[in-house]
C-alpha positions in Angstrom: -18.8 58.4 39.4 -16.8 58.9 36.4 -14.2 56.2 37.9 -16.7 54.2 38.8 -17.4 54.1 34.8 -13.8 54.0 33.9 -13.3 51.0 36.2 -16.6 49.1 34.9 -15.7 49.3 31.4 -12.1 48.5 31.7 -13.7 45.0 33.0 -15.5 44.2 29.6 -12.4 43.3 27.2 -11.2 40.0 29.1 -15.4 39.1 29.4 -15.3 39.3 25.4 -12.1 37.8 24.7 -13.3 34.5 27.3 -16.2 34.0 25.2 -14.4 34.4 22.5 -11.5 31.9 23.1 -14.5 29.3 24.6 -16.5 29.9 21.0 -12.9 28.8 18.9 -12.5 26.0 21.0 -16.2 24.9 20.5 -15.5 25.1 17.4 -12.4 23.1 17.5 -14.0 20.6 19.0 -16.4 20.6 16.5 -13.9 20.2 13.6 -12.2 17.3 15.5 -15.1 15.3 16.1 -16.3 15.7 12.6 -13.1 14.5 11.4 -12.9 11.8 13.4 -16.2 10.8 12.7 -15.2 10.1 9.4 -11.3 9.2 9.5 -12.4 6.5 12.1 -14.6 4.2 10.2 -12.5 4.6 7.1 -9.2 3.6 9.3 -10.8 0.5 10.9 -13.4 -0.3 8.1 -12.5 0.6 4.6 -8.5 0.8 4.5 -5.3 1.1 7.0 -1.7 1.2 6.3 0.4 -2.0 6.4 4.3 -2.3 6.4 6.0 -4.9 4.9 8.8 -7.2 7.1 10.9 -9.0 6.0 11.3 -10.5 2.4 8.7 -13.2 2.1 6.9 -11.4 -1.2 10.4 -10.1 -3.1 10.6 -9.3 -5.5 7.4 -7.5 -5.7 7.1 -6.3 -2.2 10.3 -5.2 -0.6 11.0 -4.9 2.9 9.7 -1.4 4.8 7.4 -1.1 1.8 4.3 1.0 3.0 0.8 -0.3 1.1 -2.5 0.7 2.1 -5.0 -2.5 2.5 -8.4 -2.4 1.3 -10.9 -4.1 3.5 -13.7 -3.3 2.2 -14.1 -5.3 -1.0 -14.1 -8.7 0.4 -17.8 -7.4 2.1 -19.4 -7.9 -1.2 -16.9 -10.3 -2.9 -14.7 -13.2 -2.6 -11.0 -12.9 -2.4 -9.6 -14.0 -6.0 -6.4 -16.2 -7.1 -3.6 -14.2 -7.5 -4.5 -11.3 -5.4 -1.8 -9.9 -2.3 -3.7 -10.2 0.8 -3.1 -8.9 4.8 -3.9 -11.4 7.0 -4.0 -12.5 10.5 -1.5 -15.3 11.3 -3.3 -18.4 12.0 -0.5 -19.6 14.8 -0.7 -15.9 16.1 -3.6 -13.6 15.5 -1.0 -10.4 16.9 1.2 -10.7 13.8 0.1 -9.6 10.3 1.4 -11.4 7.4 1.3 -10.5 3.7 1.1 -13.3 1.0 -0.5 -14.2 -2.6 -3.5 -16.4 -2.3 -2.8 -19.3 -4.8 -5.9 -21.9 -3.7 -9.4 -21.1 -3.0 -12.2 -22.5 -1.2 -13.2 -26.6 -2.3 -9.9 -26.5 -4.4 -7.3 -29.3 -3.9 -3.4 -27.7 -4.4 -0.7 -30.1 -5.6 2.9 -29.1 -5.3 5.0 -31.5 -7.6 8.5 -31.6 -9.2 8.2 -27.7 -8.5 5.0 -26.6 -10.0 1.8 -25.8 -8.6 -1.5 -27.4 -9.4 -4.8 -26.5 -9.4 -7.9 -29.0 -9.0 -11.3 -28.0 -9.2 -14.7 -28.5 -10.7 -14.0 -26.8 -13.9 -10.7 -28.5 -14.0 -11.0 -32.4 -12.2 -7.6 -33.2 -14.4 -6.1 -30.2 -12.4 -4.1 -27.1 -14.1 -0.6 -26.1 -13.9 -0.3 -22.2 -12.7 2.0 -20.0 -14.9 3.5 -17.9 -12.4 5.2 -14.9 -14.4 5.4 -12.7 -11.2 7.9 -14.7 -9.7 11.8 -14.3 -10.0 12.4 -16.0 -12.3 9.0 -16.6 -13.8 8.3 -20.1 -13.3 10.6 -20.7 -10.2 10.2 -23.8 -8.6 8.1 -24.2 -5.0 9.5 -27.0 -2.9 8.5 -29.2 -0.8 6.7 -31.7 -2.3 2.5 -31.8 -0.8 -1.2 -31.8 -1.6 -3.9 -30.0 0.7 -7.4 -30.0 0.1 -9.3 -26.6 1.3 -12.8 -26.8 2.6 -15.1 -23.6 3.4 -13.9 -20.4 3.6 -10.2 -22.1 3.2 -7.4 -20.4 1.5 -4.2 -21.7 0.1 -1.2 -18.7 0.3 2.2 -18.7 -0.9 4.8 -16.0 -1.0 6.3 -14.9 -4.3 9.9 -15.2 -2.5 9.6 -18.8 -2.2 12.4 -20.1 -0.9 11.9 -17.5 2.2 8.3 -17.0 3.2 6.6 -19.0 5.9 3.2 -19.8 4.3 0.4 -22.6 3.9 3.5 -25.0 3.0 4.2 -24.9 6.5 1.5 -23.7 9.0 -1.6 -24.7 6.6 -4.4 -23.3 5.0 -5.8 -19.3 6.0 -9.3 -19.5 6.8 -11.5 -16.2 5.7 -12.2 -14.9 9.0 -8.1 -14.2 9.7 -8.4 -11.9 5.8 -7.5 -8.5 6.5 -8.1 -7.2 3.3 -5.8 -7.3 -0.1 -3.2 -4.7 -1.1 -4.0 -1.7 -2.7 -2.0 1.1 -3.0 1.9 1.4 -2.4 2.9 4.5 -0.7 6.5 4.0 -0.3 8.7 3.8 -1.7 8.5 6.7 -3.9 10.5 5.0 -7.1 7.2 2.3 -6.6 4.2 4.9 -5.9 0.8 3.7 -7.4 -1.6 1.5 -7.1 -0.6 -2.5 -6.3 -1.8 -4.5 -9.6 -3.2 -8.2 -9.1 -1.4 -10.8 -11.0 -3.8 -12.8 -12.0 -2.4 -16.6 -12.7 -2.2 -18.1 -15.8 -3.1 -21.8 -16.7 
């Protein structure tokens, strides 16, 4: 009998220690779905990371330069001149590219004898943009051409411009390819903080 007892008791430990290890892992579970409950929508809705390639946007963005991409303030507003925006390429929605929207929608952008201009409602005589972000401020854009943006129609350019392929050559970005505008660089560490918008003077 008193074996009996000894034998029976000496079962009980690995009973506890099962429910025990099933209880963590519940709550394991738990903690992961929580988190992904929330990492999710803000990965795919709100902001995701974006590395630069290449040297389209130099000096400002380098190559291997990690930003984070907000994508949620063009639900409630426009994209604005001068902003840095992630975008689908029109030729190839797969590829990302990065570039500064310089023309917005119903606008009419004039390259000539280097300079940029601007023709809208407010300004029908048109506007030269003062591009100080550019190296050297004022550098010259080439080639020579006019394009007229309807709906939803955005003009890009990169600041490197002698290197980036942009509206000049594959035409205007339409809203739907947006991704969202830069936000915050990452990396490298000498350039850690939050991405400013240029805005362009006229």
């Amino acid at each position: 009998m008193k074996e009996q007892t000894q034998e029976s008791l000496s079962e009980t430990p690995p009973r506890r220690g099962g429910r025990r290890f099933f209880e963590e892992a519940k709550e394991i579970l738990r903690v992961l779905l929580i988190s992904a409950a929330i990492i999710l929508p803000i990965r795919y809705f709100i902001a995701q990371p974006f590395v630069v390639r290449g040297a389209s946007m130099e000096p400002n963005f380098a190559d291997r330069d990690y930003l984070i991409i907000d994508e949620a303030s063009y639900y409630f507003r426009e994209p604005l001149r001068g902003e840095t925006v992630v975008f689908r390429y029109p030729r190839d929605p797969r590829q990302f590219f990065i570039k500064r929207i310089i023309g917005l929608p119903g606008e009419r952008v004039k390259i000539e004898k280097g300079n940029v201009m601007i023709f809208n409602a407010q300004y029908p005589e048109g506007f030269t943009l003062q591009e100080q972000y550019l190296d050297p401020p004022g550098r010259s854009t080439h080639p020579e051409m006019e394009a007229k943006l309807g709906k939803d129609e955005y003009f890009v350019l990169g600041d490197n411009r002698d290197s980036s392929s942009d509206s000049r050559l594959w035409g205007v970005l339409t809203e739907d390819n947006v991704v969202g505008r830069a936000l915050f660089r990452a990396w490298p560490v000498a350039r850690f903080g939050p991405v400013i918008a240029r805005p362009l003077g006229y």
